[in-house]
N, C-alpha and C positions, 0 to 999 in steps of 0.2 A: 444917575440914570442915563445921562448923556454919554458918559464912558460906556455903561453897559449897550448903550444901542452902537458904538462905533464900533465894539466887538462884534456883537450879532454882525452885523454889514461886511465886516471884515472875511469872519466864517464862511458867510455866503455865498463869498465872491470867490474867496482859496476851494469851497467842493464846487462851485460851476466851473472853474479853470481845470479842475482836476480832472470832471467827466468829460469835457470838452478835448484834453489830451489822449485819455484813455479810449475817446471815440474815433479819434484819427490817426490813432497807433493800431486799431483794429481795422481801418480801412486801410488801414497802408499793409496789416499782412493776409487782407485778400486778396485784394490787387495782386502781393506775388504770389500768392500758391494758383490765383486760375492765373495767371498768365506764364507760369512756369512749367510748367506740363508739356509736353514737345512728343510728338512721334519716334521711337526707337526699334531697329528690325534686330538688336542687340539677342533680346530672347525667343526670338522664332524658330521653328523650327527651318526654316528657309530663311534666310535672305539673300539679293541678287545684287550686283554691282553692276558697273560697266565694268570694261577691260583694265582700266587706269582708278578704277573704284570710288566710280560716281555713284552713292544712293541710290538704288532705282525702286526699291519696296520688298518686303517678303511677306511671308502669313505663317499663321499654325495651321493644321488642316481637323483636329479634333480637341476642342469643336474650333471652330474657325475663327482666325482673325486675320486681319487684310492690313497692312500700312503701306499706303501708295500714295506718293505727292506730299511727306512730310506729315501724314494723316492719320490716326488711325480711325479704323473704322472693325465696329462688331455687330454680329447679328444675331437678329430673330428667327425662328425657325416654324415653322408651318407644312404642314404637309406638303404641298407642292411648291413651297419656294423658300428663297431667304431674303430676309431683308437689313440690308446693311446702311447702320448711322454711326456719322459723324456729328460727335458734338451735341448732341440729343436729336438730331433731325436726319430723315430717312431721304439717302445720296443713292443707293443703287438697289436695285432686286436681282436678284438672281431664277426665274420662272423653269420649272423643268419640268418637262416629259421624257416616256418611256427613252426615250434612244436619241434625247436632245435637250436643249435649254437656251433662255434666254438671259440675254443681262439689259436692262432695261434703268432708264433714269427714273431720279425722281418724280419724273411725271409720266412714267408708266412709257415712256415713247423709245422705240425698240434701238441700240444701241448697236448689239450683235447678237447673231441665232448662229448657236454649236451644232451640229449636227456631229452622233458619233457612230462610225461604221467600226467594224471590227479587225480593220488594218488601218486606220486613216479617220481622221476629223478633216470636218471641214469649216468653216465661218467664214460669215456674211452678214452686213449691214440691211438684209430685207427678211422679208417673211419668206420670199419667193425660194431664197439660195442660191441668187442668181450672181454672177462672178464672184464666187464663194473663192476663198484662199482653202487650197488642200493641203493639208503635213500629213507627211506619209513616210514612213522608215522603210527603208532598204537594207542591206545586209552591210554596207561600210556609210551607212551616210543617210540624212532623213534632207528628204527635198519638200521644199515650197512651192508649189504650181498656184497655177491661176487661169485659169482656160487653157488647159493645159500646156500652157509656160513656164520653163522652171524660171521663177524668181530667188528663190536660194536655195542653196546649198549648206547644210550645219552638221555639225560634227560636237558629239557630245561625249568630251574624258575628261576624266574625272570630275570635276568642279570646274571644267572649261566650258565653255559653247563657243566654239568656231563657226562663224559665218562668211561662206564664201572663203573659207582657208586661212580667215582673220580674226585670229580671239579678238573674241566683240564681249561677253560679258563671262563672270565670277559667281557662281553657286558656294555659298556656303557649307556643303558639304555635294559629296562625292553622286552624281544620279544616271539613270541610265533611261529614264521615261522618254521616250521622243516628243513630249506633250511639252517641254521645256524650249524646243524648235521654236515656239510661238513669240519665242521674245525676239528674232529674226525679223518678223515684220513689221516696218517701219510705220505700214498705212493702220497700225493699231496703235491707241495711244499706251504708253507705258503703265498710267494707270490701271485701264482695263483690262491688261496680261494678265495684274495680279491675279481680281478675280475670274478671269477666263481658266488660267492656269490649275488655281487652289481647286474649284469646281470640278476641272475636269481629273484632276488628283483624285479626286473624293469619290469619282466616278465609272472610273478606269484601271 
């Protein structure tokens, strides 16, 4: 009887050890699959560099996806806007009307307003438009104003963009849009070109 119960006890303890390894062999490979997941502009239909081919983000444009800041980010779609998450949680809107749009934070608070003319964008951090940055193409060369000052000068071959007569960044493939000028300025954060850019692709 006493052998028989040191067996029982024995049993016991060899399947508690057992479940006990098998439970932290499964925590240990979800640990790595979410933490292994990373942002890649590898299959976009865009991606941008710097000149020396620093990461700076690309996107698909149908339907859309954004990776900007090591990120990515996909959206929702709704009649007048998109809403783009990261991670399960909702990082930017994109709001648009007839002949413009907005990109707005997660707390709805305005970011920048596109206004689109039919030679020329313009954008601006108010609702008003007020020291709005203008891109505008010319016959050799797409300039950057600002009350009407030119702040840059770009030049777009092939998969180059030249700014101010200085490759500044690297397209992915070969484009001719002047809407790509926008990665010129500095006082936009890099994230935000993406979807300024992708947007106004989609829309122009």
């Amino acid at each position: 009887m006493r052998k028989t119960h040191i067996i029982f006890v024995l049993t016991l303890l060899l399947l508690v050890g057992c479940k006990t390894e098998n439970k932290n062999s499964s925590n240990g490979t979800d640990t790595t699959t979410s933490t292994s997941a990373s942002a890649s502009t590898e299959n976009l239909d865009m991606s941008i560099t710097t000149a020396d081919g620093a990461v700076i983000g690309g996107f698909n444009l149908s339907p859309i996806k954004i990776v900007a800041n090591n990120t990515n980010y996909t959206f929702k779609s709704k009649p007048d806007k998109h809403k783009f998450y990261a991670n399960g949680q909702m990082k930017y809107e994109v709001k648009f009307k007839e002949e413009s749009f907005k990109l707005r934070d997660a707390d709805s608070d305005l970011l920048w307003k596109i206004k689109i003319y039919p030679d020329k964008v313009k954008i601006s951090d108010n609702e008003e438009n007020e020291n709005a940055f203008e891109v505008r193409p010319y016959d050799d060369k797409i300039k950057v104003k600002r009350n009407e000052e030119e702040l840059y000068r770009v030049n777009i071959e092939g998969n180059s963009v030249k700014v101010n007569d200085t490759e500044a960044f690297k397209l992915s493939s070969n484009q001719q849009s002047y809407v790509y000028a926008i990665l010129a300025i500095d006082e936009i954060p890099n994230e935000h070109k993406m979807f300024i850019i992708a947007e106004l692709l989609n829309k122009i």
